[in-house]
N, C-alpha and C positions, 0 to 999 in steps of 0.2 A: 487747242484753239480751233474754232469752227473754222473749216474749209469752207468759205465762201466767195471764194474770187468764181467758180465755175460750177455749174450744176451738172453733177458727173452723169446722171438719170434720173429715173422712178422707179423708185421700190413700191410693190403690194402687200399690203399684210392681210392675212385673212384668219379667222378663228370657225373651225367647223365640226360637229358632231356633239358630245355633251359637254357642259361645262362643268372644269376644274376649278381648285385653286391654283394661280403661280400662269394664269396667260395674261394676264394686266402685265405683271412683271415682264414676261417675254417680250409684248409690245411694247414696252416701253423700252427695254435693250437694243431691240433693232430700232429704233425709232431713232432713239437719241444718237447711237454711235451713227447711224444713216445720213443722219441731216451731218450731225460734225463732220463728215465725209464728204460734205457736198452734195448726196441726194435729198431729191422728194422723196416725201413718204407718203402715199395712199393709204387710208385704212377702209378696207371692202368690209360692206354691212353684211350680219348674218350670212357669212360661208359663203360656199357657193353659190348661193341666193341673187347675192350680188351682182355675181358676175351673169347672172342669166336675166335677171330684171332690167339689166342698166338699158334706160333709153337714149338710143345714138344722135343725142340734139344739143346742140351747148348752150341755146336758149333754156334749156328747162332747167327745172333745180335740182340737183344727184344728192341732195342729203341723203335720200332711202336707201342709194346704192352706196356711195362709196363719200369717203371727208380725204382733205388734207392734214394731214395729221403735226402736232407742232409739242417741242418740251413740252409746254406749260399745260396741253392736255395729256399728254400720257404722266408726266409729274404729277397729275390731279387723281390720277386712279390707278398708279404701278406698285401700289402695296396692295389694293384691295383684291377680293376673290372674283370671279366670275370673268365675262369676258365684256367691256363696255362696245365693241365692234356688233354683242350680238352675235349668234349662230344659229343654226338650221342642219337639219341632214339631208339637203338638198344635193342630187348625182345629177349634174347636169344632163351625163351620158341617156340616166333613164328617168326622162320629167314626166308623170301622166297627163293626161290631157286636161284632167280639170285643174294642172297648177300648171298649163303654160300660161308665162304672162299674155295679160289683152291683146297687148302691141302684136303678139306672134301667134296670136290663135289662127289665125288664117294662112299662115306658114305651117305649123302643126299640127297636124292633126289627129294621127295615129295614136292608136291605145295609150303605149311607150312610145317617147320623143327622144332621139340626139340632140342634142343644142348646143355642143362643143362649139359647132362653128359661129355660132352666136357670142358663146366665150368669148373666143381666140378675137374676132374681130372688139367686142367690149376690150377688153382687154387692149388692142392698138388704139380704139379710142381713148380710152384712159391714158395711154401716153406710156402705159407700165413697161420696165424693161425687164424686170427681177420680179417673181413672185416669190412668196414665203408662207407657205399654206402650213400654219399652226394644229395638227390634228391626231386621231388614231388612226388605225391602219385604213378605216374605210373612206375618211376625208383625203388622207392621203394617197391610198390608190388612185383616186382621179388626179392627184396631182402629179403620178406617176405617167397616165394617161397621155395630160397635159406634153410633160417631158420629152415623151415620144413623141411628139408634135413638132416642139422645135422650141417649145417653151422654155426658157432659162428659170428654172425650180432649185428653190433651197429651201428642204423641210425641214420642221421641228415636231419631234413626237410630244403628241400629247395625249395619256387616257390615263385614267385610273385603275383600270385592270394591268396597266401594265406590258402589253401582251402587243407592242409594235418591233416587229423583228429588226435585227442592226442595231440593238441599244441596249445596256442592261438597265437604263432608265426611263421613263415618261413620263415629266411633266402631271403632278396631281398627284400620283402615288403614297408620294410618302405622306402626307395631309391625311388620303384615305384609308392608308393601313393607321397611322396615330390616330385618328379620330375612329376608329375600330376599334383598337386595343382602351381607349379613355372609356367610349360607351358601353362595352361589353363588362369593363369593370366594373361600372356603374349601376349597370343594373344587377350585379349579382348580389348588390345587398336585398334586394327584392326577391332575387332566387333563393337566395341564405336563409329571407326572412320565412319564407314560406316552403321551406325545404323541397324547393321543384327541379325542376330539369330546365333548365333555359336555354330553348334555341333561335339564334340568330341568321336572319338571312341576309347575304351582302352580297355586294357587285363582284359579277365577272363570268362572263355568258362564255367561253371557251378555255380560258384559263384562270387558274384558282392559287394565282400570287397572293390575292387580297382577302381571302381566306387561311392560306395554309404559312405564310409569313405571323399574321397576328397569332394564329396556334401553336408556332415556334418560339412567340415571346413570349408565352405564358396565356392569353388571355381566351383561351380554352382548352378544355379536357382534349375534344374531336372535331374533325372537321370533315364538309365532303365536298369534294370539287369536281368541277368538268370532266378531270381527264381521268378519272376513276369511276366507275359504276358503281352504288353502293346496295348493300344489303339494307334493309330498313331493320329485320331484325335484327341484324349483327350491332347497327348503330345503336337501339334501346339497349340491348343486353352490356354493350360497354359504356353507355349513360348510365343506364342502372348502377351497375359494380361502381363507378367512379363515386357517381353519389353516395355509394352505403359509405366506402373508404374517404368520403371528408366529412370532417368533422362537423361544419355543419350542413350535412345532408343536401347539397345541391350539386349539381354539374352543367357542364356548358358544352353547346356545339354552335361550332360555323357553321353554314351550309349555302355554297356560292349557289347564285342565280341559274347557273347553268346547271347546274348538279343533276344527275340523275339516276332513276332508281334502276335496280340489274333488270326489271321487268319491263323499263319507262323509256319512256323520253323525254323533252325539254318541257316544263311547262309554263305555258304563255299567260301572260296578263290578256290579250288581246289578240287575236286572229291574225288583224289586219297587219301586213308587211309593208317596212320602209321602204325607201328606194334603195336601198342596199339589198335588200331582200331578207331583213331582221325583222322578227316578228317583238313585241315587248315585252319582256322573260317579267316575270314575278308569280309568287303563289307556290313554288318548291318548298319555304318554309311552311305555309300553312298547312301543307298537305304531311312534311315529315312529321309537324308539332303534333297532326291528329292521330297519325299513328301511331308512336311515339306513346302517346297517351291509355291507346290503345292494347298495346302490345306489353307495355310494362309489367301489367299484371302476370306475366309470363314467366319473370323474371326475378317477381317482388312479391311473392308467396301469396299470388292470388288478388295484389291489393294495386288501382290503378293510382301511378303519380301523377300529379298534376303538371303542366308544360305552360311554361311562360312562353307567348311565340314573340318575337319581335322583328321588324323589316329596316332596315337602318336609312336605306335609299339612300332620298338627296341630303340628309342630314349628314354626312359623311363628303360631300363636295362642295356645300357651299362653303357660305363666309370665308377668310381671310388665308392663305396659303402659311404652312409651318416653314420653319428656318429652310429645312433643303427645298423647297416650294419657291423660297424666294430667291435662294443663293444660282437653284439649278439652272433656271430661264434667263437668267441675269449674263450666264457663261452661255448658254446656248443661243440667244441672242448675237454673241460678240462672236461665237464662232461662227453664223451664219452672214455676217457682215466681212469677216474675214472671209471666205470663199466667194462672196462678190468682188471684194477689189481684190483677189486673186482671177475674177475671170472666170471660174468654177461655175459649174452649173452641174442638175442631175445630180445633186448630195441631197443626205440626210442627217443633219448633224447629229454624234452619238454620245453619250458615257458608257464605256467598255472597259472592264474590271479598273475602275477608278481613273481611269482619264480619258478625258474630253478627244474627241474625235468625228472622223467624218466617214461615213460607209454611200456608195451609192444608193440612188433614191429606190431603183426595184427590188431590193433587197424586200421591201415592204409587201411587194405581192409575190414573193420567190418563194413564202415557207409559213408557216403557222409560228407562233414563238407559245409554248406550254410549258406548264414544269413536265419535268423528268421524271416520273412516279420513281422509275428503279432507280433514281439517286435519291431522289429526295421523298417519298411519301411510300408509308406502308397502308397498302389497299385494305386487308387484313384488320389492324389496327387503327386504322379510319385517322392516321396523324402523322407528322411528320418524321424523319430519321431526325435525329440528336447526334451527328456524328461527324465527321470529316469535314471540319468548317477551314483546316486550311488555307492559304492560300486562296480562298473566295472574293466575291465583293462584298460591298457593304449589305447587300439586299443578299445573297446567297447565292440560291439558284438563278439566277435573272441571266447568267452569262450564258448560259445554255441555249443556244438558237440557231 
């Protein structure tokens, strides 16, 4: 039954960094047990964006920045994918100058801006007592920020890499490794038809969960992630062998976004850096597919095979969240409502080896969360171990952090 005799506060929900499937869902868990509790619920527009745009006048109109949020809207959009709030990779800590808002140019002026204090005070204006910043480790950091402020913060992870420490879970994951393992399939009748090498590139700028899990399920021969340097030769030479040994004559490689060669480093789609200080990764496939191409004749008596390249990107986030997408935000919601009318503050709520839980918020900037190569990945063999699944979680490696 709704708690409506007393409005206990204001809750903030916010969505920041790239979008998943399964954060509709999560806004809508906190939302609805919220209000049955007796709170408001604020939904801040595009991330932190929000909170640094808002203008301090209650004359004017805050659709841009921030809505009241009620069932009948989060019920209209809490199965669908994306985020209806909107997000931004907006650090309020570091804004440049040509994205301080108007209102504050004349307050700002420096190359890099703080505008925390601009925050903290939106933020009293909005009336908010509880924030709930929905992110991956870099939205969240500043929510950690926040925390050490005096901010009462209850985070929920979310990325599709995976890779937010304190959790064996985030929010989007499992969407993006099934919709990896469905397209990779997908296309091998193309690789089949044309007896090629097929390599795919996919997300994950530090850690290579979302490569080297779908290569555990079957849905390729090799893979190469972050936290291994690889051979290029080595890769064609065991593409090659994989291909003669199937029968019909193709093979498959992962190769995350961050992947890099023993000689290289990261390569960027683009120069320019976030306010996080990420540059935007892409084009590690293109460059393995050419060589790749190159190289095989090495291996294939002289004779070069052709390489299917494919980039999977946002096809792999958008549209509508799978079963655990929906199931997962639904519990992390309800656990983040629970540590409000407990009083709690400074949590991140967690899944750690299969049950729901709550680890502090700085957990988030205390540690990098990567696979384990020496448990789980042979550098060598460019794939995962087959071995010692014991006792694990459902994801495997993910407990490791």
């Amino acid at each position: 039954m709704t708690n409506v005799m007393r409005k206990k506060g204001t809750i903030g929900i916010l969505t920041g960094g790239g979008d998943v499937p399964g954060l509709n869902p999560a806004i809508r868990a906190v939302t609805i047990r919220a209000i049955r509790e007796g709170f408001q619920v604020i939904g801040i527009r595009r991330g932190w964006k929000g909170l640094v745009s808002c203008i301090r006048d209650k004359k004017l109109p805050q659709e841009e920045c921030y809505q009241v949020l009620t069932e009948e809207t989060v019920n209209r959009v809490g199965r669908t994918g994306g985020t209806f709030l909107h997000t931004s990779r907006t650090r309020p800590s570091h804004i440049p100058k040509d994205e301080v808002p108007e209102h504050l140019q004349d307050l700002y002026t420096e190359k890099t801006n703080d505008l925390t204090e601009e925050v903290m005070k939106n933020l009293d204006f909005m009336g908010i007592d509880y924030l709930v910043p929905i992110g991956g480790d870099d939205t969240l950091s500043y929510g950690v920020h926040l925390a050490k402020r005096g901010l009462k913060v209850i985070a929920i992870p979310k990325t599709m890499d995976n890779d937010v420490p304190g959790t064996d879970y985030c929010i989007g994951f499992s969407t993006c490794i099934t919709r990896t393992i469905e397209m990779t399939h997908s296309l091998r009748t193309t690789a089949g038809s044309h007896e090629r090498i097929l390599v795919i590139e996919v997300f994950g700028r530090y850690a290579g969960f979302t490569a080297l899990l779908p290569t555990m399920a079957g849905a390729a021969n090799r893979c190469a992630i972050p936290e291994c340097r690889f051979s290029i030769n080595a890769l064609t030479e065991l593409l090659v062998r994989d291909r003669f040994t199937n029968p019909s004559r193709y093979s498959v490689a992962l190769v995350s976004e961050g992947a890099m060669f023993k000689e290289g480093e990261m390569i960027f789609e683009k120069q320019e850096a976030d306010q996080y200080g990420h540059k935007k990764l892409g084009g590690i496939g293109d460059r393995v597919s050419e060589q790749i191409h190159e190289l095989s004749a090495m291996f294939n008596g002289g004779r070069k095979i052709n390489v299917i390249n494919q980039r999977l990107g946002y096809l792999v986030r958008c549209g509508n969240p799978d079963a655990i997408d929906s199931i997962v935000p639904m519990a992390f919601g309800n656990l983040a409502l629970n540590l409000i009318l407990n009083h709690s503050q400074g949590r991140l709520v967690s899944l750690r080896s299969g049950r729901y839980d709550d680890v502090p918020i700085d957990v988030v900037t205390s540690m990098k969360k990567v696979v384990d190569i020496e448990k789980y990945y042979n550098c060598e063999r460019l794939r995962p171990y087959y071995e010692s699944f014991e006792s694990k979680p459902l994801f495997i490696m993910t407990s490791d952090y």
